[in-house]
PDBQT receptor file of N, H, CA, C and O in Angstrom, charges set to zero:
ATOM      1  N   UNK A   1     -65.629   2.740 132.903  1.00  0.00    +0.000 N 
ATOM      2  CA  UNK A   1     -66.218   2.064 134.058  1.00  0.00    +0.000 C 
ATOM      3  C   UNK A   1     -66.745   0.683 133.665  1.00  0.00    +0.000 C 
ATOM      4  O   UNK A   1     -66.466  -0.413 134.151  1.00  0.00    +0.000 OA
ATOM      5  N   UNK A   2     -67.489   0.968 132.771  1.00  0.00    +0.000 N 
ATOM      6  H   UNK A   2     -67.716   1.859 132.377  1.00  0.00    +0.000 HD
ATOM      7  CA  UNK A   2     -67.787  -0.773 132.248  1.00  0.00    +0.000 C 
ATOM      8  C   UNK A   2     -66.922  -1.593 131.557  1.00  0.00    +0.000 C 
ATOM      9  O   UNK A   2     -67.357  -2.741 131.458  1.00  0.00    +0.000 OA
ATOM     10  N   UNK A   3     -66.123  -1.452 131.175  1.00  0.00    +0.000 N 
ATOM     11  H   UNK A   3     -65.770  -0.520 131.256  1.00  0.00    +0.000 HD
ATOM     12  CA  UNK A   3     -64.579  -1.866 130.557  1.00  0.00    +0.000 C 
ATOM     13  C   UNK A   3     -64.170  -2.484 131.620  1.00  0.00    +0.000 C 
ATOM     14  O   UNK A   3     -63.892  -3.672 131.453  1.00  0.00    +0.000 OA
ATOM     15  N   UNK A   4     -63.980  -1.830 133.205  1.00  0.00    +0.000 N 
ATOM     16  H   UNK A   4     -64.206  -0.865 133.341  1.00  0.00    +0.000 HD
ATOM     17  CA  UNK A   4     -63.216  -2.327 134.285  1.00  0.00    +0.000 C 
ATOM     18  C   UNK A   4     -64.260  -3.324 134.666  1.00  0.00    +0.000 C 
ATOM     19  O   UNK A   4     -63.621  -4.374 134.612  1.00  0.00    +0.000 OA
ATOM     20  N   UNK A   5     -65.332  -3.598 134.976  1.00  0.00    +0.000 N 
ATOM     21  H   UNK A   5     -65.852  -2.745 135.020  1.00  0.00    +0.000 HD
ATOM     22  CA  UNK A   5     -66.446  -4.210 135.506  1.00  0.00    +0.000 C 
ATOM     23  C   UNK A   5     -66.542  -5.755 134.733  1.00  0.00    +0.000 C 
ATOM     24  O   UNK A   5     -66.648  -6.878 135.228  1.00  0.00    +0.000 OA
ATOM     25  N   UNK A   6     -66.460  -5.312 133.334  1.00  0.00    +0.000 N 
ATOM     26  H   UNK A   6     -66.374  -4.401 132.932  1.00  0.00    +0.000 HD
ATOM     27  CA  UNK A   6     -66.263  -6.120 132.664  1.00  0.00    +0.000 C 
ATOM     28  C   UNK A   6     -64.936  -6.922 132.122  1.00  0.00    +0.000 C 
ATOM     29  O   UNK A   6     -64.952  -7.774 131.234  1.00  0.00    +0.000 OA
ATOM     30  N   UNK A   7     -63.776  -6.463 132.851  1.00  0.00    +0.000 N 
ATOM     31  H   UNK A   7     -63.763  -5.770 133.572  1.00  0.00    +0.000 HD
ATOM     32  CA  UNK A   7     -62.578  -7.345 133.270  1.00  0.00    +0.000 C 
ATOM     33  C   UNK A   7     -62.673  -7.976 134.243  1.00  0.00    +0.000 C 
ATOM     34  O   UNK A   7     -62.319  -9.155 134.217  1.00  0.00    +0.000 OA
ATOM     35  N   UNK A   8     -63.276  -7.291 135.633  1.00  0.00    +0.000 N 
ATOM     36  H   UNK A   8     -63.564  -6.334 135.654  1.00  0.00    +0.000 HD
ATOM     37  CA  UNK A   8     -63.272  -7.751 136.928  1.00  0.00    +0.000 C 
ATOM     38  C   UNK A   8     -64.247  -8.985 136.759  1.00  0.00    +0.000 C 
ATOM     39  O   UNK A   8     -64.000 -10.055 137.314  1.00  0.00    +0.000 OA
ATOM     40  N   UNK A   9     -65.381  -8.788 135.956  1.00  0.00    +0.000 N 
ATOM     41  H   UNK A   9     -65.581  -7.918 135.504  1.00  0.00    +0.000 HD
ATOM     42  CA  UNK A   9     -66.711 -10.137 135.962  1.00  0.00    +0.000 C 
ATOM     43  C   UNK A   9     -66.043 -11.088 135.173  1.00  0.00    +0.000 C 
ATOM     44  O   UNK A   9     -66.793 -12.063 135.129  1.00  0.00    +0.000 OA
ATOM     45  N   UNK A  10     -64.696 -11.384 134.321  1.00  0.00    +0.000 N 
ATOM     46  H   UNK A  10     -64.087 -10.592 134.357  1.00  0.00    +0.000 HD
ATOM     47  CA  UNK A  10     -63.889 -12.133 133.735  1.00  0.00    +0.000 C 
ATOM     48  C   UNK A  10     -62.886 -12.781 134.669  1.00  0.00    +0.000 C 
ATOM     49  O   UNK A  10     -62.479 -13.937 134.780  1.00  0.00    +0.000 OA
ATOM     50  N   UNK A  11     -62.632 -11.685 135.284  1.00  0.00    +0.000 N 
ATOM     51  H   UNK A  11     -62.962 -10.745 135.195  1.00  0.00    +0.000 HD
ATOM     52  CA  UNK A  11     -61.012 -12.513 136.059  1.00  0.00    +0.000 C 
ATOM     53  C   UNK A  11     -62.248 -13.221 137.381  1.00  0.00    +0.000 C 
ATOM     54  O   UNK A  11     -61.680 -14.022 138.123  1.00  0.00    +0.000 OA
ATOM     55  N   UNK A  12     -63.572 -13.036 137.665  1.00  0.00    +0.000 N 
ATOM     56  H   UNK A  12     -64.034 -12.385 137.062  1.00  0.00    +0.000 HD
ATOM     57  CA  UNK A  12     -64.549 -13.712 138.850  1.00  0.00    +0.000 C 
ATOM     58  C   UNK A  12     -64.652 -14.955 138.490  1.00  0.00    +0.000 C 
ATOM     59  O   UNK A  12     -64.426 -15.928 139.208  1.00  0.00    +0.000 OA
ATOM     60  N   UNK A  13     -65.192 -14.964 136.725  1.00  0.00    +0.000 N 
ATOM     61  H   UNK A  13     -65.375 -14.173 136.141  1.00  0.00    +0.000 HD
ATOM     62  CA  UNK A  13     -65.180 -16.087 136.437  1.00  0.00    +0.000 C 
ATOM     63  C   UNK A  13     -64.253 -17.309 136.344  1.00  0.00    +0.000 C 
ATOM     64  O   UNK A  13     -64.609 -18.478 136.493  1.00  0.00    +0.000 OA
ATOM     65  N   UNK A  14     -62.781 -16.788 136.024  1.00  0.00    +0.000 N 
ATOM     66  H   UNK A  14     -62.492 -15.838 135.903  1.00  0.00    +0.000 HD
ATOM     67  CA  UNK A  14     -61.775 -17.756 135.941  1.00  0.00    +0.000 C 
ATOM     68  C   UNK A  14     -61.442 -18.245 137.555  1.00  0.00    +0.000 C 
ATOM     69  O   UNK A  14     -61.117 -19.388 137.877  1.00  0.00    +0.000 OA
ATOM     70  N   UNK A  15     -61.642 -16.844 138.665  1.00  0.00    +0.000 N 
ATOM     71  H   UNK A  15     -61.906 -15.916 138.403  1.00  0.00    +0.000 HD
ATOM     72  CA  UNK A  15     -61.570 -17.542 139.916  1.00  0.00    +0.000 C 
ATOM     73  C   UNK A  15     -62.577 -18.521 140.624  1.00  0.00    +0.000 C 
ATOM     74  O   UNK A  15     -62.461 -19.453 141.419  1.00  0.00    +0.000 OA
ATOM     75  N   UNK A  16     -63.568 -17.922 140.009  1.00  0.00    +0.000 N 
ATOM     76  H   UNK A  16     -63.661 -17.164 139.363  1.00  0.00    +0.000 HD
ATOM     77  CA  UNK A  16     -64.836 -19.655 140.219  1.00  0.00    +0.000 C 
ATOM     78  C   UNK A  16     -64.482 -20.437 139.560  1.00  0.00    +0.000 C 
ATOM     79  O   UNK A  16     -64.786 -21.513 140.075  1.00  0.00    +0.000 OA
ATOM     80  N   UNK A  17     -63.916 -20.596 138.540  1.00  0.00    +0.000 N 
ATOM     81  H   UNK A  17     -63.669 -19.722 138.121  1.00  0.00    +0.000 HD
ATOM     82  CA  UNK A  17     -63.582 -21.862 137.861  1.00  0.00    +0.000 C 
ATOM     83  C   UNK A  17     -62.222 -22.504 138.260  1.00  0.00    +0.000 C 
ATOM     84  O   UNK A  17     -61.815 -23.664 138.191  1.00  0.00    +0.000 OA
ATOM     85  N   UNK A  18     -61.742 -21.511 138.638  1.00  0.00    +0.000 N 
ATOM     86  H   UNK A  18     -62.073 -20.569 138.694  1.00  0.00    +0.000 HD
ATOM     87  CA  UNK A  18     -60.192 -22.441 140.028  1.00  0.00    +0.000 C 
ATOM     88  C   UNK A  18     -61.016 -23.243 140.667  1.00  0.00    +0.000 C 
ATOM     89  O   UNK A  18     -61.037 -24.473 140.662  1.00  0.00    +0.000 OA
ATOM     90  N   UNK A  19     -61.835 -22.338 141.333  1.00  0.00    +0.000 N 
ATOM     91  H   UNK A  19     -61.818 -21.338 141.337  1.00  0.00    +0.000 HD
ATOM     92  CA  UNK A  19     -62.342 -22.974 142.325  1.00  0.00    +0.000 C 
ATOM     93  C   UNK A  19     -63.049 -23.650 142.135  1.00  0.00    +0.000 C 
ATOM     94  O   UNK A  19     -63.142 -24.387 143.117  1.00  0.00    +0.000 OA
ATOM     95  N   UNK A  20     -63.751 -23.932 141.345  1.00  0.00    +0.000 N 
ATOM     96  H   UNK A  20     -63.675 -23.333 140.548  1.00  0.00    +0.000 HD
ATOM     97  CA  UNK A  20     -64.323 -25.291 141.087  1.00  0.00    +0.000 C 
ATOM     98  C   UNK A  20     -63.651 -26.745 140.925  1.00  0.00    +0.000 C 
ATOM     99  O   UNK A  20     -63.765 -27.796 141.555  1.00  0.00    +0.000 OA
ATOM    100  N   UNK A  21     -62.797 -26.291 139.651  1.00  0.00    +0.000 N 
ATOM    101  H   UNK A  21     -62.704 -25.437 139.139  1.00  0.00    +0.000 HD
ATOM    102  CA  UNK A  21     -61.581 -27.405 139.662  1.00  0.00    +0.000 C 
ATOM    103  C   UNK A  21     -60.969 -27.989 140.617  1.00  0.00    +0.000 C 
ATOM    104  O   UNK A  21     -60.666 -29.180 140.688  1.00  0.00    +0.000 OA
ATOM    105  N   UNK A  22     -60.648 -26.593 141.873  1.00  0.00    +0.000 N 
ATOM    106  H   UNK A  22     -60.894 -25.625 141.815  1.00  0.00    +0.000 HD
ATOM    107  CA  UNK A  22     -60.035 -27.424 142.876  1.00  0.00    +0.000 C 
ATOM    108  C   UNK A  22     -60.619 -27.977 143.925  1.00  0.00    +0.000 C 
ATOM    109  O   UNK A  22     -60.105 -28.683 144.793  1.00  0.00    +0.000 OA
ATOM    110  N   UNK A  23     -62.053 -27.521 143.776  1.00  0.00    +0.000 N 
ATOM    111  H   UNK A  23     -62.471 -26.947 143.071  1.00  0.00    +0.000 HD
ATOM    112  CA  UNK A  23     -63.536 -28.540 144.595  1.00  0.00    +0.000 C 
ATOM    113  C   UNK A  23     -63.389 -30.014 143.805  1.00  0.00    +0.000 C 
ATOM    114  O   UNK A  23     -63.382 -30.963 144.589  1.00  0.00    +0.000 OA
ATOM    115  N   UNK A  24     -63.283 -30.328 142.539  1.00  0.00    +0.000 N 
ATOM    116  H   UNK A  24     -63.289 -29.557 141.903  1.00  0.00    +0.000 HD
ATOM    117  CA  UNK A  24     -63.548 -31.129 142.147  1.00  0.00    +0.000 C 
ATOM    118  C   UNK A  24     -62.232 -32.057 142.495  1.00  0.00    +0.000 C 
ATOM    119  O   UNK A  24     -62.449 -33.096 143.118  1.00  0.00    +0.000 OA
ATOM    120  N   UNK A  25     -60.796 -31.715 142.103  1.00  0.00    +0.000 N 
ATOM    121  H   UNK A  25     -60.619 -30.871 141.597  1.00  0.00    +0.000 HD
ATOM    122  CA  UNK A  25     -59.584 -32.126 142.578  1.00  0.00    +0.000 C 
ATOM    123  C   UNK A  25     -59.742 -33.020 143.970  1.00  0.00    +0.000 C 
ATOM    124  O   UNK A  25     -59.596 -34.222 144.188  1.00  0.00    +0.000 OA
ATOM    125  N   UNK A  26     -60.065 -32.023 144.717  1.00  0.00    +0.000 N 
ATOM    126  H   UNK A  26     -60.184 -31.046 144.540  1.00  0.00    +0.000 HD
ATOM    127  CA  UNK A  26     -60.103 -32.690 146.517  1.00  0.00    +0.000 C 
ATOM    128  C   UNK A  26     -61.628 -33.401 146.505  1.00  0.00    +0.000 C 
ATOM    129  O   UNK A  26     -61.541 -34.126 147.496  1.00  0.00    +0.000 OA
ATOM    130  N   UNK A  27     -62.436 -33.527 146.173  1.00  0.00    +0.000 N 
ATOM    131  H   UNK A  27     -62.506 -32.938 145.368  1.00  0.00    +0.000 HD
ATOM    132  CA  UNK A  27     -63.521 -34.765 145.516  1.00  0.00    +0.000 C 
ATOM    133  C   UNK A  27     -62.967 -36.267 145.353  1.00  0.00    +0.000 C 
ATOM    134  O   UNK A  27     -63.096 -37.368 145.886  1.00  0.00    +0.000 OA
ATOM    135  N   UNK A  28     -62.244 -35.628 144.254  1.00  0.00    +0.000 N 
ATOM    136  H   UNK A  28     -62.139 -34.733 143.820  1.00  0.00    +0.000 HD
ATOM    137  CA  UNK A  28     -62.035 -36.790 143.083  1.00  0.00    +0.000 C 
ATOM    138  C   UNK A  28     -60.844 -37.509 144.520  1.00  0.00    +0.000 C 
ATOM    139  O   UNK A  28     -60.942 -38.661 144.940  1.00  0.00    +0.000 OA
ATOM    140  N   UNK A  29     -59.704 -36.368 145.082  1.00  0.00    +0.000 N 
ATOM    141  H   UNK A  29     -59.624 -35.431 144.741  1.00  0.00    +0.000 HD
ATOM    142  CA  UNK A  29     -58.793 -36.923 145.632  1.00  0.00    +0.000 C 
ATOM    143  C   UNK A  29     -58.966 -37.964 147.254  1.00  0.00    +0.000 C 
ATOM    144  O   UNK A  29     -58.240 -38.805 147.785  1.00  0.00    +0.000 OA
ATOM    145  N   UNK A  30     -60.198 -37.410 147.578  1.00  0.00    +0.000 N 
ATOM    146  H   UNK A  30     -60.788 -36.727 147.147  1.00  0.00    +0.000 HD
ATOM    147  CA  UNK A  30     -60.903 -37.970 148.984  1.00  0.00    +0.000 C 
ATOM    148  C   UNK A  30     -61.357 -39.253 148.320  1.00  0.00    +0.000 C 
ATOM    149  O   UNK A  30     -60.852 -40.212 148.903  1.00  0.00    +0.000 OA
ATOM    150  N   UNK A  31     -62.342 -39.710 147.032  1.00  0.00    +0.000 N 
ATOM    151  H   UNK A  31     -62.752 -38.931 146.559  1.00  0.00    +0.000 HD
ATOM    152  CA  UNK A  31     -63.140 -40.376 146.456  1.00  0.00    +0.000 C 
ATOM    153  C   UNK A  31     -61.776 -41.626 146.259  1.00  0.00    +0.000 C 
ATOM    154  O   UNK A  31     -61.860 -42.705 146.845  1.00  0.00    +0.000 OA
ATOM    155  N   UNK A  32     -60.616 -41.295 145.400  1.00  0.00    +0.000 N 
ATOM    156  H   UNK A  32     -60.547 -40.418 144.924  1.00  0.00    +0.000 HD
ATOM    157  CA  UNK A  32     -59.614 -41.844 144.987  1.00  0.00    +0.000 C 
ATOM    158  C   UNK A  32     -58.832 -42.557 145.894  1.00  0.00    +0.000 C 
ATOM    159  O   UNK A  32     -58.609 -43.767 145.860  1.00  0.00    +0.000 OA
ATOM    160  N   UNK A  33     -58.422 -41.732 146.718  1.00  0.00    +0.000 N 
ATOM    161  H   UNK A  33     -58.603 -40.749 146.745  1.00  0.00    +0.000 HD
ATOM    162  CA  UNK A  33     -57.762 -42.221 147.735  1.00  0.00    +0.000 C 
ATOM    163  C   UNK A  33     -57.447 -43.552 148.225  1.00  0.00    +0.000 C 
ATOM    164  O   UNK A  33     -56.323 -43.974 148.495  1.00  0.00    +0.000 OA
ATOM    165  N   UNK A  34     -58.627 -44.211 148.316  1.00  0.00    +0.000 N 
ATOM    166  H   UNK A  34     -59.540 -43.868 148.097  1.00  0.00    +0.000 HD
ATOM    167  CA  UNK A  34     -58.458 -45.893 148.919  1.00  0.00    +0.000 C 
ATOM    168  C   UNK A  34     -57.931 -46.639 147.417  1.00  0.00    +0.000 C 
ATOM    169  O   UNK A  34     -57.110 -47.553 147.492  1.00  0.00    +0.000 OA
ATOM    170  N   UNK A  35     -58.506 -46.147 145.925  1.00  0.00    +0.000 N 
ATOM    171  H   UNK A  35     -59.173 -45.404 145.863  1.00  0.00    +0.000 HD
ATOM    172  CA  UNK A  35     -57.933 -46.605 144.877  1.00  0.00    +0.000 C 
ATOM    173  C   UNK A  35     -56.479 -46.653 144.899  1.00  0.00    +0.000 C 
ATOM    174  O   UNK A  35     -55.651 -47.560 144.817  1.00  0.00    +0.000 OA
ATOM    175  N   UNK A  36     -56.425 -45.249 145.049  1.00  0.00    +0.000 N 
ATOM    176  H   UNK A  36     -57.098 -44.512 145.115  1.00  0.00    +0.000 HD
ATOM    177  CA  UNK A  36     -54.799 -44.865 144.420  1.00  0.00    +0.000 C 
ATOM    178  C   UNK A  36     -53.677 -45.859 145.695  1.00  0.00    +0.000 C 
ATOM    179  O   UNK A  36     -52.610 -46.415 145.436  1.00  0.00    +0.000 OA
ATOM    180  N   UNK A  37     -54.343 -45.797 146.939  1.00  0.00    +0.000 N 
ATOM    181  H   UNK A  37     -55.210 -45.345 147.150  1.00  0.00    +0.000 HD
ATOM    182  CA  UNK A  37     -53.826 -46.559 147.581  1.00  0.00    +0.000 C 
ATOM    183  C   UNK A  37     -53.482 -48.235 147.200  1.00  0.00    +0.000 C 
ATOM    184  O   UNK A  37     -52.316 -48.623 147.271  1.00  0.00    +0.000 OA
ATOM    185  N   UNK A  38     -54.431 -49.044 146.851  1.00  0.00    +0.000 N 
ATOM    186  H   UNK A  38     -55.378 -48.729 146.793  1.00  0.00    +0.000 HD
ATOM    187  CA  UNK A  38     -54.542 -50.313 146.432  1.00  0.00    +0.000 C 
ATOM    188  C   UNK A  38     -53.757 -49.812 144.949  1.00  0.00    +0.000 C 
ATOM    189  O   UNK A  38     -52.531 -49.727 145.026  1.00  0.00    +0.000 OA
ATOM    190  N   UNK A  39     -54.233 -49.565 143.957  1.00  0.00    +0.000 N 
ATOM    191  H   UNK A  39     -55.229 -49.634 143.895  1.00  0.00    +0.000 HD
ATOM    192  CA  UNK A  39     -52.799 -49.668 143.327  1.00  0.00    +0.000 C 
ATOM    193  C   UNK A  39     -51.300 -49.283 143.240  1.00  0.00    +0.000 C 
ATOM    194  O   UNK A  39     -50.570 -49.628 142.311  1.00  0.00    +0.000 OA
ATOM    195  N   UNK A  40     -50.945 -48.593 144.218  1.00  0.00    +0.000 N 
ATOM    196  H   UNK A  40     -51.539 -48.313 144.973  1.00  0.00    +0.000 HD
ATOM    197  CA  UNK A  40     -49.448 -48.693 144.806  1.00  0.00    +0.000 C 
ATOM    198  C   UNK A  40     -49.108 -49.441 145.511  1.00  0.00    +0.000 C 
ATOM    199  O   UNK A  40     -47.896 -49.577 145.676  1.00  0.00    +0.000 OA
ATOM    200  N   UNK A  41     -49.967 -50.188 146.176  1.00  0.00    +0.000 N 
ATOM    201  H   UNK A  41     -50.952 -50.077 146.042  1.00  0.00    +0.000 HD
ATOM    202  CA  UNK A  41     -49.933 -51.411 146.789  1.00  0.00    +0.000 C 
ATOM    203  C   UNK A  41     -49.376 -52.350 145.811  1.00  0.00    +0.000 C 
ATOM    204  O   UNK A  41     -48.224 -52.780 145.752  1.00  0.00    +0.000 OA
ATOM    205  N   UNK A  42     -50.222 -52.561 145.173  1.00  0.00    +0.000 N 
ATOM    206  H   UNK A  42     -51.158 -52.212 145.222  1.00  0.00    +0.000 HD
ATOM    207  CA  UNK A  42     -50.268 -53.572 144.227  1.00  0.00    +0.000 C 
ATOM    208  C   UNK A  42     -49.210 -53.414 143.222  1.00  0.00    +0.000 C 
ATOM    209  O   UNK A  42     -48.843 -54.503 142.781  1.00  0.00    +0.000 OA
ATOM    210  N   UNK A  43     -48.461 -52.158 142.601  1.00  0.00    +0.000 N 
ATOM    211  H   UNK A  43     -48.759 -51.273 142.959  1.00  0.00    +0.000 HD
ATOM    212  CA  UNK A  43     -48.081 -52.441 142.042  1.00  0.00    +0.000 C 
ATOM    213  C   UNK A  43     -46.608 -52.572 142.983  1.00  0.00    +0.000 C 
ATOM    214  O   UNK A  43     -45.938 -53.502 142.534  1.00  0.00    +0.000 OA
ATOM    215  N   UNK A  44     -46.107 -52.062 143.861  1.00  0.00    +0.000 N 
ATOM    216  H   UNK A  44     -46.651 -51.307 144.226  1.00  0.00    +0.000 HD
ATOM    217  CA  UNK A  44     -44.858 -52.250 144.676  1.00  0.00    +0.000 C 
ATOM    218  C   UNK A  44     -44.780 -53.873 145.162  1.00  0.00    +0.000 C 
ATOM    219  O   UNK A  44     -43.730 -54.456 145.433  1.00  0.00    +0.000 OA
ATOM    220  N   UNK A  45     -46.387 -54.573 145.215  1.00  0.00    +0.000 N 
ATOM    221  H   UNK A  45     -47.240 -54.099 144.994  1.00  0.00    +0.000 HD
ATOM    222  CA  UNK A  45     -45.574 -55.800 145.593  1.00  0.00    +0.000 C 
ATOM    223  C   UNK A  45     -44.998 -56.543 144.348  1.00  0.00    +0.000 C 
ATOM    224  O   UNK A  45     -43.987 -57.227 144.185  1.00  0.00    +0.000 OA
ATOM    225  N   UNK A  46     -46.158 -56.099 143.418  1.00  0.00    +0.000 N 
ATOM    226  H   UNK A  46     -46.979 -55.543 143.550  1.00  0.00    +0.000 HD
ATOM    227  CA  UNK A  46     -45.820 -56.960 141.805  1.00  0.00    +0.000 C 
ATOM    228  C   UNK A  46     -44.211 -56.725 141.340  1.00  0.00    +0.000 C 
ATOM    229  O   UNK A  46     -43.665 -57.517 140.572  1.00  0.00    +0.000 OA
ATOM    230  N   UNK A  47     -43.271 -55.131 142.090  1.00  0.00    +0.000 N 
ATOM    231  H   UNK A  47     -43.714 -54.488 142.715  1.00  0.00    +0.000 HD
ATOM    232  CA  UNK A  47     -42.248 -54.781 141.327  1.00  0.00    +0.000 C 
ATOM    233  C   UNK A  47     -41.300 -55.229 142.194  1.00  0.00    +0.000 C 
ATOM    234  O   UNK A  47     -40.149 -55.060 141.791  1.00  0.00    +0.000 OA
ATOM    235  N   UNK A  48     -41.436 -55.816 143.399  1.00  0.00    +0.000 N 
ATOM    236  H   UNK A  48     -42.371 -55.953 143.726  1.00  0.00    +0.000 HD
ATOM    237  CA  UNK A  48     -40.845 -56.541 144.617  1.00  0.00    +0.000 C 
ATOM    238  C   UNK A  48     -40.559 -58.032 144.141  1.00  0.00    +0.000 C 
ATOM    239  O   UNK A  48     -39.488 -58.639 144.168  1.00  0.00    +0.000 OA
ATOM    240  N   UNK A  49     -41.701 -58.421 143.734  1.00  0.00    +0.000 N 
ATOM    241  H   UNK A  49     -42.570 -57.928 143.711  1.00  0.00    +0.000 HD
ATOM    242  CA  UNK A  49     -41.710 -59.530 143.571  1.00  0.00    +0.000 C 
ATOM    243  C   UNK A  49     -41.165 -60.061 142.214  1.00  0.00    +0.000 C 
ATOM    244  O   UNK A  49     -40.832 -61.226 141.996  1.00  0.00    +0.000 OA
ATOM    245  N   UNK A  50     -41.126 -59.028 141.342  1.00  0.00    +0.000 N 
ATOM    246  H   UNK A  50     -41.397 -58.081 141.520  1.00  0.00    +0.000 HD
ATOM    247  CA  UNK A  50     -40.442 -59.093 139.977  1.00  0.00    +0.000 C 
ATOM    248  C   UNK A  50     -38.709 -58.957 139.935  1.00  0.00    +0.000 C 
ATOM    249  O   UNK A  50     -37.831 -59.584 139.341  1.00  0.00    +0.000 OA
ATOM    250  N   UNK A  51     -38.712 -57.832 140.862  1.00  0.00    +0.000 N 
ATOM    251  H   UNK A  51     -39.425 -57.323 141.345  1.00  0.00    +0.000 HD
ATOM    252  CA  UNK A  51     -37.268 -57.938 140.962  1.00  0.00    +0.000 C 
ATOM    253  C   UNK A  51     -36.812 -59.230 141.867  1.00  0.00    +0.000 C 
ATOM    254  O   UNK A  51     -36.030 -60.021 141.340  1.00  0.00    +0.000 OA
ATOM    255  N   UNK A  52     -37.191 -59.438 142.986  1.00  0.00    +0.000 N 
ATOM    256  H   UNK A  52     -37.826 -58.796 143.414  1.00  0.00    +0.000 HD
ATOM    257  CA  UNK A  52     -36.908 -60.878 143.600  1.00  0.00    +0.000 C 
ATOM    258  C   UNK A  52     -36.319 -61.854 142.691  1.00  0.00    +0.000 C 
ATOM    259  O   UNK A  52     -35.258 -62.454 142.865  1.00  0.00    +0.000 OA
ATOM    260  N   UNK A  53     -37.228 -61.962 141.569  1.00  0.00    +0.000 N 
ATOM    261  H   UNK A  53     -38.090 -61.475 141.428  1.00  0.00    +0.000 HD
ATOM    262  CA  UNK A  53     -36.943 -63.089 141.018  1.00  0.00    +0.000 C 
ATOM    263  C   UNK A  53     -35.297 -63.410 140.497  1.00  0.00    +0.000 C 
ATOM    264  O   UNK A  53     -34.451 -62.590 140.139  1.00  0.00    +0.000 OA
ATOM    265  N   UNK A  54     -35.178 -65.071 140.610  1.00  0.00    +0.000 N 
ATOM    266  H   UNK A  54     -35.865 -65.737 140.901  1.00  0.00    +0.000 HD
ATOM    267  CA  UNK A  54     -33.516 -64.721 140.039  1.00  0.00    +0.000 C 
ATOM    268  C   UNK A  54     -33.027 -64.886 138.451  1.00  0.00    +0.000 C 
ATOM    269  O   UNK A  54     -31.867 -64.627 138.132  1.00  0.00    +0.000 OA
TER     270      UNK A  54
């Protein structure tokens, strides 16, 4: 009985720690967002404008 209890309070912990990670993921990804935006921006015009060239 405590053998099982004490697998189940292991596999709780790794599922709080998903879940944390993936609290932190959608954080970081809401927080990021306007970044990650401006540098794909930035870099598609820089690779636009690189290839342009003749």
């Amino acid at each position: 009985m405590s053998k099982a209890t004490a697998i189940l309070r292991r596999n709780g912990t790794v599922v709080q720690m998903v879940g944390y990670l993936n609290f932190a993921t959608f954080f970081m990804m809401i927080f990021c967002m306007p970044c990650f935006a401006f540098v794909a921006q930035f870099a598609t015009g820089f690779a636009f404008a690189y290839i342009k060239q003749p």
